[in-house]
N, CA, C and O atoms as a GROMACS GRO file, in nm:
protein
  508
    1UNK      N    1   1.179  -2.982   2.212
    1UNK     CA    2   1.277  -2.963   2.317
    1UNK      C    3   1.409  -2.918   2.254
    1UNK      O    4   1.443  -2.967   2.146
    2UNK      N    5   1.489  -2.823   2.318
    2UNK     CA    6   1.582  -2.776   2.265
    2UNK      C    7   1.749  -2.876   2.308
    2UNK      O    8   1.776  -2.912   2.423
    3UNK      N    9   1.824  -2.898   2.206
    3UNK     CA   10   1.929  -2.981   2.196
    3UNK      C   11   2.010  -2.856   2.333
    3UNK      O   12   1.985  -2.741   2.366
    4UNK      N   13   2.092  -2.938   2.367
    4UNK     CA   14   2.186  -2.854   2.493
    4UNK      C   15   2.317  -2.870   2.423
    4UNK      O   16   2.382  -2.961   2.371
    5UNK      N   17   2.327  -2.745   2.443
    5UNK     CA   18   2.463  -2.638   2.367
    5UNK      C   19   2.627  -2.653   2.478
    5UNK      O   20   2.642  -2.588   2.582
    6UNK      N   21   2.702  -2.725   2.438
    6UNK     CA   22   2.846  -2.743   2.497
    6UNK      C   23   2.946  -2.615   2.402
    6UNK      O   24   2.945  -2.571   2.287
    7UNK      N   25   3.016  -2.596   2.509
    7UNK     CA   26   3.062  -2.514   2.497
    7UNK      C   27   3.248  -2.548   2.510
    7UNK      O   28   3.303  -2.573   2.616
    8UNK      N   29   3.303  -2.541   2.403
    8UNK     CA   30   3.405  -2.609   2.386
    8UNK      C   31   3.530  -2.532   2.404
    8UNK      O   32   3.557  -2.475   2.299
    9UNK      N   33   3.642  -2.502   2.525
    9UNK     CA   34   3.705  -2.367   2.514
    9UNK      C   35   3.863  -2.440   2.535
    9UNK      O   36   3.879  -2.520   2.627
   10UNK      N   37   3.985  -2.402   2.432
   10UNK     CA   38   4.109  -2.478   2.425
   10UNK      C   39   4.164  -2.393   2.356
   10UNK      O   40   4.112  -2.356   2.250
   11UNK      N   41   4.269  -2.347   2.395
   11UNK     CA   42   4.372  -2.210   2.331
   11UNK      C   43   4.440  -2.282   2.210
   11UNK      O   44   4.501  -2.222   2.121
   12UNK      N   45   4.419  -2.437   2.217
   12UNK     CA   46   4.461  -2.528   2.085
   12UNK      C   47   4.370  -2.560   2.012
   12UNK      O   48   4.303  -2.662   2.031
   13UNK      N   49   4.341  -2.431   1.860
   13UNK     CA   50   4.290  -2.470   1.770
   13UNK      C   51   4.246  -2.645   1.714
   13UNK      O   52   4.135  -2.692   1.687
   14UNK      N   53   4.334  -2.687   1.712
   14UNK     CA   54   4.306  -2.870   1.672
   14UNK      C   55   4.269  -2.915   1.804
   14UNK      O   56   4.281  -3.033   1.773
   15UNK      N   57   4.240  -2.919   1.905
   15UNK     CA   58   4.210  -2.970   2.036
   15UNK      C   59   4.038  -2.902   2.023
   15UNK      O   60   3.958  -2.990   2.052
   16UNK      N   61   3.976  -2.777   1.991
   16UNK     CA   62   3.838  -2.741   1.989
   16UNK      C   63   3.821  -2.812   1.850
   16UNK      O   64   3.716  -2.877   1.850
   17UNK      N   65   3.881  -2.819   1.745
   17UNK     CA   66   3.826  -2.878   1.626
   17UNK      C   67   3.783  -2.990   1.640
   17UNK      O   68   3.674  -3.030   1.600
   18UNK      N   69   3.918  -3.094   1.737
   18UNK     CA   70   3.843  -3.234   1.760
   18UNK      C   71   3.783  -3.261   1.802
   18UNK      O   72   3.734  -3.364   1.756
   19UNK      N   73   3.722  -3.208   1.922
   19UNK     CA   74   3.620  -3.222   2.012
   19UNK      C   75   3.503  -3.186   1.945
   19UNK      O   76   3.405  -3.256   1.971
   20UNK      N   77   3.487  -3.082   1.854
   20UNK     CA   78   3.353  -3.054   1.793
   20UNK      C   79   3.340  -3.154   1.710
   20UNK      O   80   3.224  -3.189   1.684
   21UNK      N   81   3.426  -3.210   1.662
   21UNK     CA   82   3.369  -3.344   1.560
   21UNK      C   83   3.304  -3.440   1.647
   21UNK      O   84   3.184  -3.470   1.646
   22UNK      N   85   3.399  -3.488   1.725
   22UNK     CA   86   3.399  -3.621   1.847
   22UNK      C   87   3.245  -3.562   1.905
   22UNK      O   88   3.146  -3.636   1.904
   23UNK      N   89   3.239  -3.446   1.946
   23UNK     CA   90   3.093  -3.446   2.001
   23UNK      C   91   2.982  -3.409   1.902
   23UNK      O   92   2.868  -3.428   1.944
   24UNK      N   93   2.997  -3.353   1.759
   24UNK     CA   94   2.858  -3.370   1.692
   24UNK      C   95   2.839  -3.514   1.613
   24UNK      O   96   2.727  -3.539   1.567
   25UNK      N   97   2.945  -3.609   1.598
   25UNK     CA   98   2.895  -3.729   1.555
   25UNK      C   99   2.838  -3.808   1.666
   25UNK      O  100   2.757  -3.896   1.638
   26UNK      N  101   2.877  -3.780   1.810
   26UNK     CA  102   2.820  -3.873   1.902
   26UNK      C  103   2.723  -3.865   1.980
   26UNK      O  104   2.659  -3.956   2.032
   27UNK      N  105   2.708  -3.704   1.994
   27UNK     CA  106   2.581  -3.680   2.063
   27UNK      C  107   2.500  -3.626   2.006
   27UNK      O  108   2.528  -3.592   1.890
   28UNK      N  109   2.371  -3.595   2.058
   28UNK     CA  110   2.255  -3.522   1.991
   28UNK      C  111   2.228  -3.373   2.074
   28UNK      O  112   2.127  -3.344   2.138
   29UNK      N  113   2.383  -3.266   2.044
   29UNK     CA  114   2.413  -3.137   2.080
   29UNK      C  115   2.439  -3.054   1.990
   29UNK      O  116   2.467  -3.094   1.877
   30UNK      N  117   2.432  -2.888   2.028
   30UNK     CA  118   2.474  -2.805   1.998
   30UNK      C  119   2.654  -2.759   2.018
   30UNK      O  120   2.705  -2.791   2.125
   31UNK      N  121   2.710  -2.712   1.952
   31UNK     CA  122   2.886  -2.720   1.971
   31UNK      C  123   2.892  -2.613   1.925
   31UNK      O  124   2.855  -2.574   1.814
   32UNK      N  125   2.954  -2.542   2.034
   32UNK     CA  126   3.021  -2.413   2.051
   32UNK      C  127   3.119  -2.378   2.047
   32UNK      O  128   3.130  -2.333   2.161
   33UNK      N  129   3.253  -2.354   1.979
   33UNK     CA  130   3.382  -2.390   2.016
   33UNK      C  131   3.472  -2.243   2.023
   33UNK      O  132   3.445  -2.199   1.911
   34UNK      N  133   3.531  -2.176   2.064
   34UNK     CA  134   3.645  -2.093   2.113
   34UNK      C  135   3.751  -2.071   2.136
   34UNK      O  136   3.746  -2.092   2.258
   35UNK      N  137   3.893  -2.033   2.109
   35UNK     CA  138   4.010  -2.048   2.176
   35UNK      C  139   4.080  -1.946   2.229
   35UNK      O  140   4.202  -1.937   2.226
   36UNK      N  141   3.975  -1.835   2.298
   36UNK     CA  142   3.984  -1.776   2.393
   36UNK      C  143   3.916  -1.784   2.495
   36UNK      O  144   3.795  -1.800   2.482
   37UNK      N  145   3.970  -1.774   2.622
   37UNK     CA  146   3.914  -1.759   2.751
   37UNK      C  147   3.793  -1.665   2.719
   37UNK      O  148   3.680  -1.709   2.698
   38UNK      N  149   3.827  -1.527   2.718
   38UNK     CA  150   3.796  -1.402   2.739
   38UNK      C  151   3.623  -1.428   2.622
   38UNK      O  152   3.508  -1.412   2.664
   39UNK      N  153   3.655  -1.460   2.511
   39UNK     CA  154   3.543  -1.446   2.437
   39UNK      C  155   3.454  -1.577   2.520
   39UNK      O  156   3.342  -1.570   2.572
   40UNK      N  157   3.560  -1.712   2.512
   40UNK     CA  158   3.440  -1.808   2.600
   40UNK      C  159   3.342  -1.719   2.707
   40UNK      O  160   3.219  -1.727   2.707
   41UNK      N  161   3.416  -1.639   2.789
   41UNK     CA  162   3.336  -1.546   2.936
   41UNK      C  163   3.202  -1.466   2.865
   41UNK      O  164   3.089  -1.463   2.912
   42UNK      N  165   3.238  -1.416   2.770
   42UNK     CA  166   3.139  -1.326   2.625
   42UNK      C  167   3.040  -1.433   2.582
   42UNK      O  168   2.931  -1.385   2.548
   43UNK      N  169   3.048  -1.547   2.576
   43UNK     CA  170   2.936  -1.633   2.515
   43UNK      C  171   2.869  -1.703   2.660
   43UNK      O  172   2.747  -1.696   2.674
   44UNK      N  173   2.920  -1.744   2.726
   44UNK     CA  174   2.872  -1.794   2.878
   44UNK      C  175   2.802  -1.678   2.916
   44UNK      O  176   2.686  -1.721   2.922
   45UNK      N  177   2.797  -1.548   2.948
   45UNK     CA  178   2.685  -1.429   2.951
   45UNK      C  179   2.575  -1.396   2.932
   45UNK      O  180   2.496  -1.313   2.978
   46UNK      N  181   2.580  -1.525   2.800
   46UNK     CA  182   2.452  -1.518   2.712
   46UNK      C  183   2.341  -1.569   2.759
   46UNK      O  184   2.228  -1.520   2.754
   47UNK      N  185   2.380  -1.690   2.815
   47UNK     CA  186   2.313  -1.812   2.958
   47UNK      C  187   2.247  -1.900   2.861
   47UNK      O  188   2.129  -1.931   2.876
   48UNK      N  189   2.328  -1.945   2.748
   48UNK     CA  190   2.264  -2.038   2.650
   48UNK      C  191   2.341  -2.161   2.644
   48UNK      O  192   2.329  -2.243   2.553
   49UNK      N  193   2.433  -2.177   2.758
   49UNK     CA  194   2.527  -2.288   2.781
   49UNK      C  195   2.481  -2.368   2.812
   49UNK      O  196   2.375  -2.341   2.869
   50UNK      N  197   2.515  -2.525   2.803
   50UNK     CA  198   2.427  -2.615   2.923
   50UNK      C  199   2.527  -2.686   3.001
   50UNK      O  200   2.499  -2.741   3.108
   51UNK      N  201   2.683  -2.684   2.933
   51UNK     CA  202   2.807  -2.742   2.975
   51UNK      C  203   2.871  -2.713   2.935
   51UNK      O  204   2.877  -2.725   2.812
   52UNK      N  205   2.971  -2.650   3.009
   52UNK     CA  206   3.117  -2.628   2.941
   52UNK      C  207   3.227  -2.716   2.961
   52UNK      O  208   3.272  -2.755   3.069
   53UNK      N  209   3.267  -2.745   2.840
   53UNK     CA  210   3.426  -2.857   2.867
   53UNK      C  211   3.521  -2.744   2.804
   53UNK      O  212   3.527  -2.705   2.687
   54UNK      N  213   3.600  -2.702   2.925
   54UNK     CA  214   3.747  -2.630   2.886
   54UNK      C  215   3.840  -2.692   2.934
   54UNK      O  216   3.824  -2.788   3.010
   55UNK      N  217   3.990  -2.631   2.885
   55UNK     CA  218   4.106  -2.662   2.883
   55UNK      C  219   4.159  -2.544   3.026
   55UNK      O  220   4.110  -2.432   3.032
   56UNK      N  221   4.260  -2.590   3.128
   56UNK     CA  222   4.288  -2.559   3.238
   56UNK      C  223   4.382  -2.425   3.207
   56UNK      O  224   4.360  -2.312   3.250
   57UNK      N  225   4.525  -2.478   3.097
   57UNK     CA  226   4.588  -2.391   3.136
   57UNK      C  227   4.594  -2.311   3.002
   57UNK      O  228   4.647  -2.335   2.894
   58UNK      N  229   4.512  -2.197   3.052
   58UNK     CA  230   4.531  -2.121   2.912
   58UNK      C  231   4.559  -1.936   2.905
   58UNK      O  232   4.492  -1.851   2.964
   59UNK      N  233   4.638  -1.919   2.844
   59UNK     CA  234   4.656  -1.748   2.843
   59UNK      C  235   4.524  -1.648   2.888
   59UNK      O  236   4.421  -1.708   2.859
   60UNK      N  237   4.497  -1.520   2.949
   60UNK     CA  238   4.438  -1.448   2.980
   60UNK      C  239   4.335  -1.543   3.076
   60UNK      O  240   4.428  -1.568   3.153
   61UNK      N  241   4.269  -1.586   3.112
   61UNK     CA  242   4.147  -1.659   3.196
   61UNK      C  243   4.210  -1.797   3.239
   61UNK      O  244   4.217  -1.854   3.130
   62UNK      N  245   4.262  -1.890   3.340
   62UNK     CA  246   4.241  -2.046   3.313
   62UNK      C  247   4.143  -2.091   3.325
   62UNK      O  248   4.042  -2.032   3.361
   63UNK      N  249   4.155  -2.210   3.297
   63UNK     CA  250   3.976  -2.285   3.302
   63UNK      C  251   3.934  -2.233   3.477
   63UNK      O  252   3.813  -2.237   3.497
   64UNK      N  253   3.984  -2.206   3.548
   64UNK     CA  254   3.921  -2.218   3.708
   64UNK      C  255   3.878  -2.058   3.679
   64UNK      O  256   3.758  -2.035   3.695
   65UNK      N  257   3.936  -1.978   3.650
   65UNK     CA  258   3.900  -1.803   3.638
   65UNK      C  259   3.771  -1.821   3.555
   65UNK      O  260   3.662  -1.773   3.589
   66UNK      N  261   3.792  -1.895   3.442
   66UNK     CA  262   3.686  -1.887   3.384
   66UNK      C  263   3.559  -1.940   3.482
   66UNK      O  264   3.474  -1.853   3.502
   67UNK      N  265   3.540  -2.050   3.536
   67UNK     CA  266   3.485  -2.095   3.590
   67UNK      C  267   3.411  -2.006   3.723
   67UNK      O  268   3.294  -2.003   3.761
   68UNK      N  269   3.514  -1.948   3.764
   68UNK     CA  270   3.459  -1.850   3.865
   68UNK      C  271   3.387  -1.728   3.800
   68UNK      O  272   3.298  -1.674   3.867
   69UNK      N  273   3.415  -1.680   3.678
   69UNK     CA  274   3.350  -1.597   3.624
   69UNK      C  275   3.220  -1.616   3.568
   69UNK      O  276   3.143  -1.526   3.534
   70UNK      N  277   3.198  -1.756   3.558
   70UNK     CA  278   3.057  -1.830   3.526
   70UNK      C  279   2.979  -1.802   3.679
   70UNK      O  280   2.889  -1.719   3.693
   71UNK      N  281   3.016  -1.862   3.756
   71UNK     CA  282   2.964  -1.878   3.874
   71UNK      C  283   2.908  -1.726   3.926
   71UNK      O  284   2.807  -1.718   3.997
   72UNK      N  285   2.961  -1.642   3.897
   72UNK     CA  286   3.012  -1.505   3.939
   72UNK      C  287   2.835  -1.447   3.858
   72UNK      O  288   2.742  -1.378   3.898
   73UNK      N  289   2.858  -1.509   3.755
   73UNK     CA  290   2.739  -1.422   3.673
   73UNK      C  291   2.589  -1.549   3.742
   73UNK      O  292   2.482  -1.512   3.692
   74UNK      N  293   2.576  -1.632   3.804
   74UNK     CA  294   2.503  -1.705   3.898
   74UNK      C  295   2.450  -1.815   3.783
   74UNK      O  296   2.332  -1.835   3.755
   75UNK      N  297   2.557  -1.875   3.729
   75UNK     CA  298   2.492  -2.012   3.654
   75UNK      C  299   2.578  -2.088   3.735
   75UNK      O  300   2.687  -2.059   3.785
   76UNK      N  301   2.486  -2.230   3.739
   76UNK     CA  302   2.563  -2.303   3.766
   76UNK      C  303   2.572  -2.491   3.691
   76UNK      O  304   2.570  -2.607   3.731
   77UNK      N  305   2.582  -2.398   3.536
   77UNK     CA  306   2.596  -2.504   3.504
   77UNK      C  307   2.759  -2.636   3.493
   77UNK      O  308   2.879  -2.608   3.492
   78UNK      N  309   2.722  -2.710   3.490
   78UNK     CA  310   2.811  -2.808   3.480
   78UNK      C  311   2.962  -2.817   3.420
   78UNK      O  312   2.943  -2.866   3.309
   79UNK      N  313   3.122  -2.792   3.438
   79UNK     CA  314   3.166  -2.789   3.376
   79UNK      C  315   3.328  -2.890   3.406
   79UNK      O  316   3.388  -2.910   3.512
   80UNK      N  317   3.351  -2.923   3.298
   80UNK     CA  318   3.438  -3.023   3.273
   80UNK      C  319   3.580  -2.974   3.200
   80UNK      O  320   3.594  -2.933   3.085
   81UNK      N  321   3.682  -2.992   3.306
   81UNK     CA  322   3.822  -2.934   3.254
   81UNK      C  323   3.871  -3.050   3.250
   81UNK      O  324   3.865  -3.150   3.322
   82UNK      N  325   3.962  -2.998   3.076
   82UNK     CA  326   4.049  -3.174   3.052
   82UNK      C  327   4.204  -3.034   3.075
   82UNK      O  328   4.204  -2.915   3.044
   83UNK      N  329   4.270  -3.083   3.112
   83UNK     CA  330   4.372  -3.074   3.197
   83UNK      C  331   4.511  -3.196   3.168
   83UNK      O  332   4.478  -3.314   3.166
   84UNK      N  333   4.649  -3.165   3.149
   84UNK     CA  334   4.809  -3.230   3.164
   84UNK      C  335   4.802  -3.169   3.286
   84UNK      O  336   4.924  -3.186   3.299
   85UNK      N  337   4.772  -3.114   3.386
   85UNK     CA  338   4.820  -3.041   3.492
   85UNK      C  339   4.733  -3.097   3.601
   85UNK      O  340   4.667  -3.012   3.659
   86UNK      N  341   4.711  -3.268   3.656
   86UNK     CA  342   4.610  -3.259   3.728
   86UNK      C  343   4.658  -3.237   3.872
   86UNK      O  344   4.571  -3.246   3.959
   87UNK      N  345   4.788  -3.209   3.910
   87UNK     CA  346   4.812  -3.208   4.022
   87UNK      C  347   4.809  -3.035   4.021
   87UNK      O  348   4.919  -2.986   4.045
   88UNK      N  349   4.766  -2.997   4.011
   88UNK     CA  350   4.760  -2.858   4.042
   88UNK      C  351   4.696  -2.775   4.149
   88UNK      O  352   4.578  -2.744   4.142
   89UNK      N  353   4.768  -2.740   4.241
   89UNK     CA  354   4.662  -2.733   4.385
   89UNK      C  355   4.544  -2.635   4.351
   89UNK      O  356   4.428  -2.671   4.375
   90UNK      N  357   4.572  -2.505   4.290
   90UNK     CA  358   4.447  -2.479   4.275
   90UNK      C  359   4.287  -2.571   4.196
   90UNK      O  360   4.168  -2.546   4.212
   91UNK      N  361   4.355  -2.676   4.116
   91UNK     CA  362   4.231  -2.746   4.072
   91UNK      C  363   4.204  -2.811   4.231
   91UNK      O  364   4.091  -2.762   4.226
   92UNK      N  365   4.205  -2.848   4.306
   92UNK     CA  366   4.185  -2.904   4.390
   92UNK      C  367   4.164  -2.818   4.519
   92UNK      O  368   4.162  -2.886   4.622
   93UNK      N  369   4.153  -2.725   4.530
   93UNK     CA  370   4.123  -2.630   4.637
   93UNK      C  371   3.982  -2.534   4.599
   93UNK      O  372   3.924  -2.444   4.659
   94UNK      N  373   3.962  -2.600   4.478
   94UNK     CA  374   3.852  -2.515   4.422
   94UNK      C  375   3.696  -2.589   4.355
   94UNK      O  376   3.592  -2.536   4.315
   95UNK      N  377   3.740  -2.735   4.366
   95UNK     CA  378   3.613  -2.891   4.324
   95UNK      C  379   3.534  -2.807   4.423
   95UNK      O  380   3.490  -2.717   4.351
   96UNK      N  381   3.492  -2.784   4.540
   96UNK     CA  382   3.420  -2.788   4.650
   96UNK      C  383   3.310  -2.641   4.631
   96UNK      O  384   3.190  -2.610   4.636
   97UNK      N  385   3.446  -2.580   4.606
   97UNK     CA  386   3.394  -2.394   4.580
   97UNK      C  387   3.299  -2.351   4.511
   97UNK      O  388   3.196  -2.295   4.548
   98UNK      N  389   3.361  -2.400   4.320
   98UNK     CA  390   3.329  -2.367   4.230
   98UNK      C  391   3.267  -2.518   4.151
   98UNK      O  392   3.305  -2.532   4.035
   99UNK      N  393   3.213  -2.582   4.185
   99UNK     CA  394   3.109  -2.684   4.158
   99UNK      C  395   3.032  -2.615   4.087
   99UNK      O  396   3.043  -2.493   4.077
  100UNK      N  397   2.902  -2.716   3.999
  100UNK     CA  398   2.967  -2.876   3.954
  100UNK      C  399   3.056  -2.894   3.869
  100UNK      O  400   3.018  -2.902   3.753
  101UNK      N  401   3.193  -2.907   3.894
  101UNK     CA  402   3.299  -2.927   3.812
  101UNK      C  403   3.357  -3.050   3.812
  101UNK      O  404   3.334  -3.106   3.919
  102UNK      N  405   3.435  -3.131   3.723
  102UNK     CA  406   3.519  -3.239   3.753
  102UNK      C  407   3.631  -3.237   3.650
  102UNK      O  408   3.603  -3.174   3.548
  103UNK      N  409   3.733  -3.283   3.653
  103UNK     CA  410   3.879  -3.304   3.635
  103UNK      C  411   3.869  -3.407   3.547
  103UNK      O  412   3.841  -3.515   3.600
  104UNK      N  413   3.886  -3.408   3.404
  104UNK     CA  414   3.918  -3.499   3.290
  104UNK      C  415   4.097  -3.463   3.279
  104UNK      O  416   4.140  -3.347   3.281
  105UNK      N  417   4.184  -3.581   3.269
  105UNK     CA  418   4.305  -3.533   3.243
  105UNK      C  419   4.374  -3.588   3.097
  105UNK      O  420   4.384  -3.705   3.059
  106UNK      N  421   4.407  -3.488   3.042
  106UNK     CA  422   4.496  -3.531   2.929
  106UNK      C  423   4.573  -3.649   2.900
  106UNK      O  424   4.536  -3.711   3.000
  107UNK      N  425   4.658  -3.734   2.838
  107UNK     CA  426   4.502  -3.735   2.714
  107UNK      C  427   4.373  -3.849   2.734
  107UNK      O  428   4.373  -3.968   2.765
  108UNK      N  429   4.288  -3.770   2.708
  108UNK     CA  430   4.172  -3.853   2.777
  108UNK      C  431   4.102  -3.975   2.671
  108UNK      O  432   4.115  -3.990   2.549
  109UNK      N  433   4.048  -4.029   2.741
  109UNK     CA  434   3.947  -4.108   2.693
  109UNK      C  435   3.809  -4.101   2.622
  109UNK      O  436   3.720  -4.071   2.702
  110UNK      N  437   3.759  -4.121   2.480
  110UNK     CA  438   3.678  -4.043   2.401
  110UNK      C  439   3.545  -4.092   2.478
  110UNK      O  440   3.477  -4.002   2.528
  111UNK      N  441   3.502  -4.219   2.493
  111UNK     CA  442   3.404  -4.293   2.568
  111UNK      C  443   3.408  -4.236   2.697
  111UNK      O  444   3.301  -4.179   2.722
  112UNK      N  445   3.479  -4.230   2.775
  112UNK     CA  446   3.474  -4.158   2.897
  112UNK      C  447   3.392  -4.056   2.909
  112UNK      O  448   3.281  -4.033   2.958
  113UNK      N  449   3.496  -3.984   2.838
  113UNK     CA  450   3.484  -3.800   2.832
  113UNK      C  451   3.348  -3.794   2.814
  113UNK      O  452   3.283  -3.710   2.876
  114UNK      N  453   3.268  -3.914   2.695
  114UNK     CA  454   3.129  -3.894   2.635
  114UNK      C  455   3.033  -3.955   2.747
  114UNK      O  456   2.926  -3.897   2.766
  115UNK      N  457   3.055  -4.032   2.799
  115UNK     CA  458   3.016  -4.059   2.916
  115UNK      C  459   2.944  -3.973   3.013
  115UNK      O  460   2.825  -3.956   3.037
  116UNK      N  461   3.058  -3.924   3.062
  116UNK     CA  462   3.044  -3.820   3.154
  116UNK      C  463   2.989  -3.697   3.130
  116UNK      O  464   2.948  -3.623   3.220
  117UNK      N  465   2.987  -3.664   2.974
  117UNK     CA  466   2.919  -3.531   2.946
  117UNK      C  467   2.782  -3.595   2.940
  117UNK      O  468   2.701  -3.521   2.995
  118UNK      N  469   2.725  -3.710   2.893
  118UNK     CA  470   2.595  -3.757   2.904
  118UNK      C  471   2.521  -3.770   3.062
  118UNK      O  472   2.403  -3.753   3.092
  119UNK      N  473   2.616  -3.798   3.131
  119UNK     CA  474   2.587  -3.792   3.278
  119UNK      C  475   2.556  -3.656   3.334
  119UNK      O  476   2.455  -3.630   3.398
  120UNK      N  477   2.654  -3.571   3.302
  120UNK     CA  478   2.597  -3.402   3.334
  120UNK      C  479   2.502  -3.384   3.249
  120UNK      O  480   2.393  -3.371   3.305
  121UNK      N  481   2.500  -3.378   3.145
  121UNK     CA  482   2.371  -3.285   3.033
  121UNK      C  483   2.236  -3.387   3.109
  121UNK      O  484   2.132  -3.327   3.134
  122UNK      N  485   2.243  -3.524   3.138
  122UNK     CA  486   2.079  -3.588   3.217
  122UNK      C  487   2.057  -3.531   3.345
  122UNK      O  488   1.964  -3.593   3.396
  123UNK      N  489   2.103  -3.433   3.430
  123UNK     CA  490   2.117  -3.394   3.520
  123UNK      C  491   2.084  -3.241   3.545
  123UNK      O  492   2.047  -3.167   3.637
  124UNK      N  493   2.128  -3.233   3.377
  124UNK     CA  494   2.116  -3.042   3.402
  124UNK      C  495   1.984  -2.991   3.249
  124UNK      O  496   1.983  -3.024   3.130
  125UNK      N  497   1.910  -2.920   3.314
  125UNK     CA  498   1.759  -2.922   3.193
  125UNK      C  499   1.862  -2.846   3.082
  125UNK      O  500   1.968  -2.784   3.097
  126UNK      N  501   1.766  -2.886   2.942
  126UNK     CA  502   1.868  -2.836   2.845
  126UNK      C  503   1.806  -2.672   2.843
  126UNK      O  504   1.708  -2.626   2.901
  127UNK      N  505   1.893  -2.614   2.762
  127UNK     CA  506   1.893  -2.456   2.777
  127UNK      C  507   1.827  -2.438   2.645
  127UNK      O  508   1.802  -2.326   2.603
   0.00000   0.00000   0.00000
């Protein structure tokens, strides 16, 4: 069975570094990491994702553009924005739209965060 590939997207170099550590010591995944929108959209194409955890507010794409651009190409896999910006009406005019998404907010919780990506990846077949 093939390990399911996260896809790690944060315009802050040390923010994708940590997360690829935090998630290859804790889970039993593949880690993808990026700190562009635009190339994240270039690897999501590929349809070898099984979850994406991005960052909301970021130059050229935000996490929701990106998100629609996933959707757009007809996956619908699972994705998780950690976010300082949770009051942001577009995150919230768009949970319903552009599903399955959910709202992690800065700075988050490592157990949580791992949590919840274990909860999506049992939910979604690995890729």
């Amino acid at each position: 069975m093939n390990r399911p590939t996260i896809l790690v997207v944060d315009d802050e170099p040390l923010v994708t570094q940590m997360l690829a550590i935090l998630l290859d010591l804790s889970l039993d995944v593949s880690v993808l990491t990026t700190n562009s929108s635009l190339q994240a959209r270039d690897i999501l194409r590929e349809g070898k994702v099984s979850l994406l955890l991005t960052d909301y507010l970021m130059p050229e794409l935000n996490g929701i553009n990106l998100i629609r651009a996933l959707r757009d190409m007809g996956s619908a896999i699972p994705v998780i924005i950690l976010t300082g910006y949770c009051d942001e009406p577009e995150l919230a005019a768009n949970v319903g739209v552009l599903g399955p998404f959910e709202v992690i907010v800065k700075p988050w919780n490592n157990e949580h965060l791992l949590q919840r990506i274990k909860d999506w990846l049992q939910k979604t077949p690995a890729s």
